[in-house]
KELUM-263513 format. One record per residue (C-alpha): x, y, z; residue in one letter; residue number from 1. Coordinates in nm, 3 decimals, padded with zeros to 5 digits, m for minus. Layout:
N
PT         x         y         z   aa     i
PT         X         Y         Z    A   NUM
...
//
This chain:
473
PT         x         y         z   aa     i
PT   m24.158   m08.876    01.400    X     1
PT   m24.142   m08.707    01.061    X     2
PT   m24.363   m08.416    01.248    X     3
PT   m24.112   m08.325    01.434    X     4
PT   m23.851   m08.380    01.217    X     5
PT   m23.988   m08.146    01.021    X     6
PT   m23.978   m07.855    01.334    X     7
PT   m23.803   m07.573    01.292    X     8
PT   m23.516   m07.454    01.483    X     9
PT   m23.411   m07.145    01.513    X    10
PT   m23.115   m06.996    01.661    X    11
PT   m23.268   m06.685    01.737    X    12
PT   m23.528   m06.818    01.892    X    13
PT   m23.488   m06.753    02.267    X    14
PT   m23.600   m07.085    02.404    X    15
PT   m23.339   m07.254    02.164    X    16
PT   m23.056   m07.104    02.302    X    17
PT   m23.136   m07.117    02.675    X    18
PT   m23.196   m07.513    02.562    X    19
PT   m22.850   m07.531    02.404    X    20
PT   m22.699   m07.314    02.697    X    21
PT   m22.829   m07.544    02.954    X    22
PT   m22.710   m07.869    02.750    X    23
PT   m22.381   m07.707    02.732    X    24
PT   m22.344   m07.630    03.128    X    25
PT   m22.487   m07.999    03.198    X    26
PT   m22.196   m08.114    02.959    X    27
PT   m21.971   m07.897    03.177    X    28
PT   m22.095   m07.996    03.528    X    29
PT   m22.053   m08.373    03.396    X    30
PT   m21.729   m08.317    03.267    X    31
PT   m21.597   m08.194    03.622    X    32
PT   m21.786   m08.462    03.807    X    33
PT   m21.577   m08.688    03.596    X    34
PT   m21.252   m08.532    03.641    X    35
PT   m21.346   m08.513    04.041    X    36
PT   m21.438   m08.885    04.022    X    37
PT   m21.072   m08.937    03.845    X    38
PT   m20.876   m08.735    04.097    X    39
PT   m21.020   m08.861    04.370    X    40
PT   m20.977   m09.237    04.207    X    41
PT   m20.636   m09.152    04.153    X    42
PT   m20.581   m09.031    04.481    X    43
PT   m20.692   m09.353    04.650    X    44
PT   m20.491   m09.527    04.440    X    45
PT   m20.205   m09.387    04.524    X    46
PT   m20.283   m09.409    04.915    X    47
PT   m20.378   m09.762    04.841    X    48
PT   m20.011   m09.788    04.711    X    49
PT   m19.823   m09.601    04.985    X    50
PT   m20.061   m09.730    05.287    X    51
PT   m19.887   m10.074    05.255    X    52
PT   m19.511   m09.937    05.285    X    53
PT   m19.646   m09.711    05.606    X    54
PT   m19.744   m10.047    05.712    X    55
PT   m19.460   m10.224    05.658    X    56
PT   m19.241   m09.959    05.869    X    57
PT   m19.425   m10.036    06.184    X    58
PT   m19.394   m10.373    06.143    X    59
PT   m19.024   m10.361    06.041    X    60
PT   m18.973   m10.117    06.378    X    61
PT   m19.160   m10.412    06.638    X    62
PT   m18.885   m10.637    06.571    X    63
PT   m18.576   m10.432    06.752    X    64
PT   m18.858   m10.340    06.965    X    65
PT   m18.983   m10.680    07.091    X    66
PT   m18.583   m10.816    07.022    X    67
PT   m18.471   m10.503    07.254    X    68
PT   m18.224   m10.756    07.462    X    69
PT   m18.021   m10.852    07.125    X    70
PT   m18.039   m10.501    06.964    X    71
PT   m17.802   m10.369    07.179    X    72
PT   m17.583   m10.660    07.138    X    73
PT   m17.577   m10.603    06.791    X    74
PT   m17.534   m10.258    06.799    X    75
PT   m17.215   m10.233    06.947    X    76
PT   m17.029   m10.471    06.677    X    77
PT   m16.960   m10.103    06.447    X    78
PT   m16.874   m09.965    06.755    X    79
PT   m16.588   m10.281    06.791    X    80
PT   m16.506   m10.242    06.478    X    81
PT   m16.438   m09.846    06.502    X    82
PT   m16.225   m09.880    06.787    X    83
PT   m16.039   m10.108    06.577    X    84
PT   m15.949   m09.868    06.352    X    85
PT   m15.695   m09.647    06.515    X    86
PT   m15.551   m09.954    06.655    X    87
PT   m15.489   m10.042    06.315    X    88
PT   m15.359   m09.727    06.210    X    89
PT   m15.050   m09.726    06.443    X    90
PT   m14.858   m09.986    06.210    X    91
PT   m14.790   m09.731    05.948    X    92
PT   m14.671   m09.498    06.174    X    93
PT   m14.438   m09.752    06.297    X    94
PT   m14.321   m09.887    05.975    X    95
PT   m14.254   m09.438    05.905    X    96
PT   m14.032   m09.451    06.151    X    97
PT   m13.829   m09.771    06.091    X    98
PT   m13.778   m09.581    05.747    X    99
PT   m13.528   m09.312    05.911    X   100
PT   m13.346   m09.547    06.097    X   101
PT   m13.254   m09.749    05.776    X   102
PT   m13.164   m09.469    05.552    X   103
PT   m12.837   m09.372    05.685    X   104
PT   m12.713   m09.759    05.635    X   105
PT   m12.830   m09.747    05.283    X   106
PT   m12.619   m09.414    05.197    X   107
PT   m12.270   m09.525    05.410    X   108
PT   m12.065   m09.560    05.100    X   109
PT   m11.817   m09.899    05.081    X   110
PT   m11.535   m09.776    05.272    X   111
PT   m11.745   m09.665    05.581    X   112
PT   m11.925   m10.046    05.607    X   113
PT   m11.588   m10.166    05.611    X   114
PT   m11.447   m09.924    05.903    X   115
PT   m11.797   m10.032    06.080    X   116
PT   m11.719   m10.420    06.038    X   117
PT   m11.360   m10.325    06.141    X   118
PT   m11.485   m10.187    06.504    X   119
PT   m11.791   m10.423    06.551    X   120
PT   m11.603   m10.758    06.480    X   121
PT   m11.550   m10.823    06.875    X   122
PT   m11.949   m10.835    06.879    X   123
PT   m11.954   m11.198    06.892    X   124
PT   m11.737   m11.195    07.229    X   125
PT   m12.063   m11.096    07.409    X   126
PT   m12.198   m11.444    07.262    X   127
PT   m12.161   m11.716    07.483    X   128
PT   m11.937   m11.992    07.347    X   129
PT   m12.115   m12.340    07.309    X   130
PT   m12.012   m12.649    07.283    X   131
PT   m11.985   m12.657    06.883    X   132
PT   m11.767   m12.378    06.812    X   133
PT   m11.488   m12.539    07.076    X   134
PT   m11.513   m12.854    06.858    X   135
PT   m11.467   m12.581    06.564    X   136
PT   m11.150   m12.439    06.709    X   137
PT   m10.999   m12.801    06.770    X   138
PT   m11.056   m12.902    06.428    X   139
PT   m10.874   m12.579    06.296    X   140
PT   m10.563   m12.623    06.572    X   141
PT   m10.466   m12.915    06.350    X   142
PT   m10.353   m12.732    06.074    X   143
PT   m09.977   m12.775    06.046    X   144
PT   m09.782   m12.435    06.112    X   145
PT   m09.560   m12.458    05.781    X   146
PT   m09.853   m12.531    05.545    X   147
PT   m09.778   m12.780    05.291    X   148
PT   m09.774   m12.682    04.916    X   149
PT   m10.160   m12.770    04.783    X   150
PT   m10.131   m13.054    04.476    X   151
PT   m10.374   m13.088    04.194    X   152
PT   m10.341   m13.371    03.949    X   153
PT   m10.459   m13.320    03.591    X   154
PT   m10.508   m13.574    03.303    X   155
PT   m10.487   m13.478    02.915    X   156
PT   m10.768   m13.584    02.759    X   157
PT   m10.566   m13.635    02.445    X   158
PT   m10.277   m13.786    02.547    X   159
PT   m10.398   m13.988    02.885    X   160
PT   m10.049   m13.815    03.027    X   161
PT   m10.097   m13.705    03.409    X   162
PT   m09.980   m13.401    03.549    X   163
PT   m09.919   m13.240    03.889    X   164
PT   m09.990   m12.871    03.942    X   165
PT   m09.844   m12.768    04.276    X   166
PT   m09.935   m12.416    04.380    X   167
PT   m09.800   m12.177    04.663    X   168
PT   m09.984   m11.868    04.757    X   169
PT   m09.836   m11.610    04.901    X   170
PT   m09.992   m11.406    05.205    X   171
PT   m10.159   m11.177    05.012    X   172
PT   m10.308   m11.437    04.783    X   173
PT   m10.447   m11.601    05.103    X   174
PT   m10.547   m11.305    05.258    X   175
PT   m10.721   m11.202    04.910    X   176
PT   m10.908   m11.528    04.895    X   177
PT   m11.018   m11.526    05.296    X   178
PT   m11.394   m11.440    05.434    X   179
PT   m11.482   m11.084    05.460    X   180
PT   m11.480   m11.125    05.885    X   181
PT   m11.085   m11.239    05.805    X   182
PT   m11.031   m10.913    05.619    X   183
PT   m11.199   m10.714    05.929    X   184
PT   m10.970   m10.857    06.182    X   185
PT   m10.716   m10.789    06.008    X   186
PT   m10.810   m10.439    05.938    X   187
PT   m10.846   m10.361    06.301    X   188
PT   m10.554   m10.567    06.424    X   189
PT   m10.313   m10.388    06.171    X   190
PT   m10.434   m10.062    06.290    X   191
PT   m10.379   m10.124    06.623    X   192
PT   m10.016   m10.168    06.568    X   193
PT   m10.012   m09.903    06.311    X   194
PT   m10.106   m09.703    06.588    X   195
PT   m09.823   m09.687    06.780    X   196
PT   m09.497   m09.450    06.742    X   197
PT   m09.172   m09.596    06.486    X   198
PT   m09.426   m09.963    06.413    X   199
PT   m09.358   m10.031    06.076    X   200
PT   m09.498   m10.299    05.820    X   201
PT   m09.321   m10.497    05.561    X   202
PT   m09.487   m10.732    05.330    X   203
PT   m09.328   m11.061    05.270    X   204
PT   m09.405   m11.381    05.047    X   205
PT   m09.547   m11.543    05.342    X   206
PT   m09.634   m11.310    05.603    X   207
PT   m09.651   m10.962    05.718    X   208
PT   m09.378   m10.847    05.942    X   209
PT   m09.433   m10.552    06.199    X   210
PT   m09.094   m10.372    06.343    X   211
PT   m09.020   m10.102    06.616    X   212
PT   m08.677   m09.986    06.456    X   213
PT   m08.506   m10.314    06.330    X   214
PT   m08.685   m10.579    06.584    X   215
PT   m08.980   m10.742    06.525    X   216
PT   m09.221   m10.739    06.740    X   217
PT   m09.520   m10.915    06.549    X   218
PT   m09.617   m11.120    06.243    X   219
PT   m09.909   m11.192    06.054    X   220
PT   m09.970   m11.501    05.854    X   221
PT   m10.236   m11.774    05.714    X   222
PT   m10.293   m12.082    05.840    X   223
PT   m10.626   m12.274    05.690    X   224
PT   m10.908   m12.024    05.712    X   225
PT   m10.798   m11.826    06.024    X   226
PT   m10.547   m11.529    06.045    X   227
PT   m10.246   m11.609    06.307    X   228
PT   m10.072   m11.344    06.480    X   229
PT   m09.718   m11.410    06.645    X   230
PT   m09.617   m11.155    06.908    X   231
PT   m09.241   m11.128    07.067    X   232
PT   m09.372   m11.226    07.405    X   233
PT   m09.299   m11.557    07.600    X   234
PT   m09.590   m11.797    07.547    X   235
PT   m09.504   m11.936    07.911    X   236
PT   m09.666   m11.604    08.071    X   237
PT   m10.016   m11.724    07.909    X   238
PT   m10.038   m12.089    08.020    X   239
PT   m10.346   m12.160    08.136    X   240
PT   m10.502   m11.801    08.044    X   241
PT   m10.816   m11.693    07.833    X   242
PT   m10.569   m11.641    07.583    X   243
PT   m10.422   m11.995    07.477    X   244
PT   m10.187   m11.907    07.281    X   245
PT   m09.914   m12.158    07.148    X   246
PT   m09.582   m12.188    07.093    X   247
PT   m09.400   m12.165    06.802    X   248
PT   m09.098   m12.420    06.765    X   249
PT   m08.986   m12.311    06.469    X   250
PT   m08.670   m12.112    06.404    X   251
PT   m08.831   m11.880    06.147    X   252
PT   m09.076   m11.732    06.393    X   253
PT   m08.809   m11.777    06.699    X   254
PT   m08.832   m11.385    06.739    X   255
PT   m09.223   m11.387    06.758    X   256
PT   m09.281   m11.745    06.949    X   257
PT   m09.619   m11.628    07.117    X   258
PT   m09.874   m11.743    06.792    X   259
PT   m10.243   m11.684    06.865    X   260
PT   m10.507   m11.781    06.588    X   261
PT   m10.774   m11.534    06.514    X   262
PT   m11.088   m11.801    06.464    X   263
PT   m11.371   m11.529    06.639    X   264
PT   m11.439   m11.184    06.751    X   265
PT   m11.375   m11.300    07.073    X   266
PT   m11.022   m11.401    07.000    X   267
PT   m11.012   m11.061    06.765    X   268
PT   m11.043   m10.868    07.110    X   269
PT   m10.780   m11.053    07.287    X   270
PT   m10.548   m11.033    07.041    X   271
PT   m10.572   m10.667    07.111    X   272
PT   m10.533   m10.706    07.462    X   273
PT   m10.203   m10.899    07.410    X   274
PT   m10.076   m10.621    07.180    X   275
PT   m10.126   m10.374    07.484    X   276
PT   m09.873   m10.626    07.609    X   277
PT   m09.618   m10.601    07.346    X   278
PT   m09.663   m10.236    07.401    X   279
PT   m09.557   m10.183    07.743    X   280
PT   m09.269   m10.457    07.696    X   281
PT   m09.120   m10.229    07.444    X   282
PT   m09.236   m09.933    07.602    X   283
PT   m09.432   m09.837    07.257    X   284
PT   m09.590   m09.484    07.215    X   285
PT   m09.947   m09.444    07.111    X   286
PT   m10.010   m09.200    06.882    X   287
PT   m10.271   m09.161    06.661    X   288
PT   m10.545   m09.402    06.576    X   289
PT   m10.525   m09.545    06.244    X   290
PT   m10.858   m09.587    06.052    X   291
PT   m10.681   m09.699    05.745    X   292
PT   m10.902   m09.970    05.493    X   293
PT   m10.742   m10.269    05.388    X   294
PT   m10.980   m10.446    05.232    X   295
PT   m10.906   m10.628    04.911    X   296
PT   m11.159   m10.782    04.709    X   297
PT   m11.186   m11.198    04.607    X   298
PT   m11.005   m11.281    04.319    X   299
PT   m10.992   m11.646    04.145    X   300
PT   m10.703   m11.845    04.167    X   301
PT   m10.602   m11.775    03.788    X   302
PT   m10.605   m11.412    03.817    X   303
PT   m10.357   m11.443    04.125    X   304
PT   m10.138   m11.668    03.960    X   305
PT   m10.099   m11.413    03.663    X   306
PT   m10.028   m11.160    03.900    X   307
PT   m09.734   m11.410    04.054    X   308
PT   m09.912   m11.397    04.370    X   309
PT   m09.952   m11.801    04.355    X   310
PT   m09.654   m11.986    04.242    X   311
PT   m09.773   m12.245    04.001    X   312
PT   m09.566   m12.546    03.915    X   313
PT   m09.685   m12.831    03.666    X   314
PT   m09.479   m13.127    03.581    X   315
PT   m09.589   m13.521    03.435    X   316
PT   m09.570   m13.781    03.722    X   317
PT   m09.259   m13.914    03.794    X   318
PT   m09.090   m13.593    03.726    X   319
PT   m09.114   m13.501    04.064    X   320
PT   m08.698   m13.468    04.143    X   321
PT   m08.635   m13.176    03.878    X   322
PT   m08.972   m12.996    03.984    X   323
PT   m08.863   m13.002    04.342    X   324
PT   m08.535   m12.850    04.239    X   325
PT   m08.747   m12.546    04.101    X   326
PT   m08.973   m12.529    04.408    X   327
PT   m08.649   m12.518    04.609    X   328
PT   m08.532   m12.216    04.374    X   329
PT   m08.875   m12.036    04.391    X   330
PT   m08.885   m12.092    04.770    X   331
PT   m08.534   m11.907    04.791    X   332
PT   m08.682   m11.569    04.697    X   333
PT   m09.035   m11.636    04.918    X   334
PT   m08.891   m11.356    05.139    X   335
PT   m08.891   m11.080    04.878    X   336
PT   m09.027   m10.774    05.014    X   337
PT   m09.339   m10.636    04.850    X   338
PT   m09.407   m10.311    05.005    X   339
PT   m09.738   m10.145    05.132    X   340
PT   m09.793   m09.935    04.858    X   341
PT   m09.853   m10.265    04.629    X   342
PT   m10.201   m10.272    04.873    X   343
PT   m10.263   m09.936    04.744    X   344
PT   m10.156   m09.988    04.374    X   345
PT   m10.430   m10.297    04.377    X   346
PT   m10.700   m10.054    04.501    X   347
PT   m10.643   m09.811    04.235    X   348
PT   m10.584   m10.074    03.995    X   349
PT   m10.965   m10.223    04.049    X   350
PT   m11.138   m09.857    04.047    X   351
PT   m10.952   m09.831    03.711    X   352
PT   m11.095   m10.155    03.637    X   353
PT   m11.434   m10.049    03.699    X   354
PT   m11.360   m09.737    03.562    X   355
PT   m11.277   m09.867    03.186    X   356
PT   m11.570   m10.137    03.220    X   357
PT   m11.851   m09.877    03.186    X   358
PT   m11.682   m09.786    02.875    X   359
PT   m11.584   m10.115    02.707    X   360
PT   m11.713   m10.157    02.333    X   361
PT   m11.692   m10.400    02.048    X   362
PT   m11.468   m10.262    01.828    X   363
PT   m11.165   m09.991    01.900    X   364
PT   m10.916   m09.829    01.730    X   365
PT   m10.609   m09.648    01.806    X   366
PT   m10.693   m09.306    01.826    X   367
PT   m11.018   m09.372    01.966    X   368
PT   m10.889   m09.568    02.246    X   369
PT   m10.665   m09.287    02.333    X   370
PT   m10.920   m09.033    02.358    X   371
PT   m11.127   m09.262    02.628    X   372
PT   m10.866   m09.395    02.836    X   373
PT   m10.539   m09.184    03.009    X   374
PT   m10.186   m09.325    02.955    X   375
PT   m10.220   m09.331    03.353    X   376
PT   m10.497   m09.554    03.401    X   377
PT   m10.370   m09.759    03.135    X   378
PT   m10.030   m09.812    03.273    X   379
PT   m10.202   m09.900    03.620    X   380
PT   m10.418   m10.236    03.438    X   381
PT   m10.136   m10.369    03.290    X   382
PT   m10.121   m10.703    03.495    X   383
PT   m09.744   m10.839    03.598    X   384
PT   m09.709   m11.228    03.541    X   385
PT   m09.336   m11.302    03.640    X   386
PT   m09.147   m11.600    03.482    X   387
PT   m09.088   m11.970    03.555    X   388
PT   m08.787   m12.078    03.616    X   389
PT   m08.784   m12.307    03.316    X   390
PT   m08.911   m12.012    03.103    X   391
PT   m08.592   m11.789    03.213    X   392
PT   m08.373   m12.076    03.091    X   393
PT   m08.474   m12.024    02.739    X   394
PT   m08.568   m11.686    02.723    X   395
PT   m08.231   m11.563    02.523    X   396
PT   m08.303   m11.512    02.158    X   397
PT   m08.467   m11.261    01.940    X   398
PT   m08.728   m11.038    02.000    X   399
PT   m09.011   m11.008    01.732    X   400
PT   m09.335   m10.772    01.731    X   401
PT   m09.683   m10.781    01.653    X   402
PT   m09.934   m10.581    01.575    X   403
PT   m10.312   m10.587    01.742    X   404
PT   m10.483   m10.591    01.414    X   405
PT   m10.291   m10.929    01.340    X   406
PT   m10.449   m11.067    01.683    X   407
PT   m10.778   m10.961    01.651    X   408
PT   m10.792   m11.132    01.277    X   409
PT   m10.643   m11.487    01.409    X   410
PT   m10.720   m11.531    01.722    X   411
PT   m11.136   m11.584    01.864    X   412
PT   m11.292   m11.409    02.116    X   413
PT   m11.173   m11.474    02.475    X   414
PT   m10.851   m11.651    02.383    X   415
PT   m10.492   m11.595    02.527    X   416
PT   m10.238   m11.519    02.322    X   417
PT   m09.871   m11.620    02.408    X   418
PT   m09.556   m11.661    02.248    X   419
PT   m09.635   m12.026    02.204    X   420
PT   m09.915   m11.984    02.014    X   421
PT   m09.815   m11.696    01.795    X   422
PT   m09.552   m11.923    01.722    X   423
PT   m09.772   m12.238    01.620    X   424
PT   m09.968   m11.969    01.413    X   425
PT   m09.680   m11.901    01.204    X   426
PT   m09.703   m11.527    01.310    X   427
PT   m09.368   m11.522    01.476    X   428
PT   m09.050   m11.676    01.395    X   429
PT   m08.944   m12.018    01.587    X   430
PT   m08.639   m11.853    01.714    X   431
PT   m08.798   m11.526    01.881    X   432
PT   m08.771   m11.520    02.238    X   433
PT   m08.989   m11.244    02.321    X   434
PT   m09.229   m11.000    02.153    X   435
PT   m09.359   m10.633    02.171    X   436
PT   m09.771   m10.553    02.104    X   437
PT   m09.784   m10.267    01.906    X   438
PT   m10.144   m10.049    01.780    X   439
PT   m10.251   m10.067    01.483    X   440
PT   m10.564   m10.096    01.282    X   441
PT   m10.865   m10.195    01.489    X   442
PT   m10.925   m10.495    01.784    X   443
PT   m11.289   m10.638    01.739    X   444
PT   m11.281   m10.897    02.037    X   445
PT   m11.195   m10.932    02.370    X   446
PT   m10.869   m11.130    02.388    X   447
PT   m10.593   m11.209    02.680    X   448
PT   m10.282   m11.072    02.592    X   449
PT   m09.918   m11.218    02.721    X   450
PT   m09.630   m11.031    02.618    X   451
PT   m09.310   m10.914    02.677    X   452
PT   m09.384   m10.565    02.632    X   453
PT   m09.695   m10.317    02.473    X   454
PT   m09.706   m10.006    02.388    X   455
PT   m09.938   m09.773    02.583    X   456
PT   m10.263   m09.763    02.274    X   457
PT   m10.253   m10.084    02.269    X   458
PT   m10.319   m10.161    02.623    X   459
PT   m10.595   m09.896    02.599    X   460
PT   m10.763   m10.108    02.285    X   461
PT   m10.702   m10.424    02.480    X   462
PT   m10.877   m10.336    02.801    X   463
PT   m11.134   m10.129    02.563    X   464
PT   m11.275   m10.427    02.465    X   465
PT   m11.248   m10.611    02.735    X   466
PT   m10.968   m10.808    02.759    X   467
PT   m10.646   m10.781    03.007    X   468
PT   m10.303   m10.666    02.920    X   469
PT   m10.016   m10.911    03.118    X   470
PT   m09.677   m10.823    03.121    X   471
PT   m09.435   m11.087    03.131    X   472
PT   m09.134   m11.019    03.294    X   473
//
């Protein structure tokens, strides 16, 4: 070993480097092999990975193949459901054009509705009648033709004392507190006499008269929950009609004894058929048709009595002789004429209403309140509550004034001030009969206001703030 160790090697020496050359190209040729080997390793490998999934696709493709029956009963379930589709699709195309038929009712303003309810009220004529709304119209024929005063019986709490409120409404009162369908027949009724040449309409207490020249031809009144018409036409002509009408046997409506009650829109159009009737027995002239709206909105029973549209009468039991007396007194004047424009004066009266209400506020003063609201509109909400009899009796004496500030200071929100309880307030004298509201200073609450008299600023910081203005007269 240490012989050859001891060999020297020489680079130069030819057979050394053809030894070293061939060592190196063996090294080469080995190192390919080796890489070949890899590759080819590698290769299989990755056939040996993707052989399996090319088997599995054959075998996943057999089963529609040896299931060929069911495969085309499955296959037609997308086709079911895309036929589906554009039967579903209609539905919003139907819904698009329900959309144009409702718009046009949505933008009709208030007063168009009404004409509409006015000329489709006779709908229900096309309804046959059954058996319950006969037992309806018998129930109503039993209300008594002079309708009796309605009676209410309070008790102070303090005292124990009981008292009787009696109330009478007037026509307009009733009318006021009817059903909308009410208000429509008589919208279309009253035009249909309207309609006709020299027909005029005066409103009474009670009723509504209609005249051609100075005789009247029909009247218009409330009995229960139904509107009643009375024509000047013999009842006798209608017995055993459609119509069934009824007489009247009372001396106030002996001009007009032909009464028919307005219960349904089947009535409704009769009634219009008997006042072609009243029209060729007077020999009436049509002229123009009247499209005129007379609807008035609900009001409660308070706000009516304020207005003197409902008589109210209060009295302790047992003093029923001297509050008779009065109701004989007030019944003397039920016949007072209040003319058509007080219909039109009410509708003006409640846009004003509305009017101020978007521009109410907590606190007012004079000058403010006169810059916001017009000496016009302000006249217009100043409500009318007329006298008792008893309060005429002792309504000589002086007359005192106040001023709003003083109110607003002793008086809370929402409460009425009188004469009775500015006098228990010591702010008037006992012997002042009536008072005067004048402005001045500021109003910070709403309050209800009856006097004899206001001036015109301090309506406007009344109503301002939300609280109503009555004139007592």
């Amino acid at each position: 070993m240490m012989n050859l160790l001891d060999i020297n090697f020489s680079l130069n020496d030819k057979t050394t480097q053809i030894i070293l050359i061939c060592v190196l190209v063996a090294f080469i040729v080995l190192l390919a092999v080796i890489s070949i080997v890899i590759v080819s390793l590698h290769k299989k490998r990755k056939s040996a990975v993707a052989e399996p999934e090319a088997e599995i696709v054959p075998e996943v493709e057999p089963l529609p193949e040896s299931g060929t029956e069911i495969v085309p009963e499955v296959e037609p379930l997308p086709e079911a459901e895309t036929e589906i589709v554009p039967e579903v699709e209609p539905l919003p195309e139907a819904d698009t054009e329900i959309i144009p038929e409702l718009k046009p009712l949505s933008e009709t303003d208030t007063e168009i509705i009404n004409e509409i309810e006015a000329e489709t009220a006779c709908e229900p004529v096309f309804v046959p009648l059954n058996t319950e709304e006969e037992e309806e119209d018998e129930e109503e024929d039993n209300v008594p033709e002079e309708e009796e005063v309605v009676e209410e019986v309070r008790v102070d709490e303090k005292t124990g004392v009981s008292f009787v409120v009696r109330y009478r409404k007037s026509f307009t009162a009733k009318y006021i507190q009817s059903g909308d369908i009410n208000k429509s027949y008589y919208t279309m009724l009253k035009n249909a006499l309207l309609s006709y040449k020299k027909v005029k309409t005066r409103l009474g207490w009670g009723q509504e008269n209609f005249n051609f020249g100075r005789v009247n031809i029909a009247r218009f009144t409330m009995r229960g929950k139904s509107l009643c018409v009375y024509f000047a036409l013999n009842p006798d002509d209608y017995a055993d009609t459609k119509y069934k009408v009824e007489r009247s046997e009372s001396k106030k409506y002996e001009a007009v004894p032909c009464m028919y009650r307005i219960k349904n829109g089947r009535r409704a159009k009769y009634a219009l058929d008997l006042i072609s009737a009243l029209a060729e027995k007077f020999g009436l002239i049509k002229s123009e048709d009247m499209n005129e709206n007379y609807y008035l909105p609900y009001e409660e029973t308070q706000a009516l009595i304020d207005r003197g549209l409902i008589k109210e009468t209060v009295f302790k039991k047992g003093e029923e002789s001297l509050s008779e007396t009065e109701t004989l007194e007030e019944t003397a004047v039920t016949e007072t004429e209040i003319q058509p424009e007080e219909i039109k004066k009410e509708v003006i009266r409640q846009q004003s209403f509305e009017e101020v209400k978007e521009k109410q506020r907590e606190e007012v003063n004079a000058y403010e309140a006169d810059e916001i609201i017009t000496d016009e509109v302000a006249t217009v909400l100043i409500e009318v509550k007329r006298k008792t009899k008893r309060e005429d009796k002792f309504s000589s004496g002086k007359k005192g004034i106040i001023n709003i500030d003083v109110l607003s200071e002793n008086f809370e929100s929402g409460e009425t001030v009188t004469l009775e309880t500015l006098k228990d307030k010591k702010l008037l004298k006992a012997n002042v009969a009536s008072y005067k509201v004048l402005a001045r200073g500021s109003i910070t609450k709403p309050l209800i206001v009856e006097a004899n008299e206001f001036s015109i600023e301090a309506v406007k910081m009344i109503v301002l703030t939300g609280g109503r203005a009555i004139k007592i007269h």
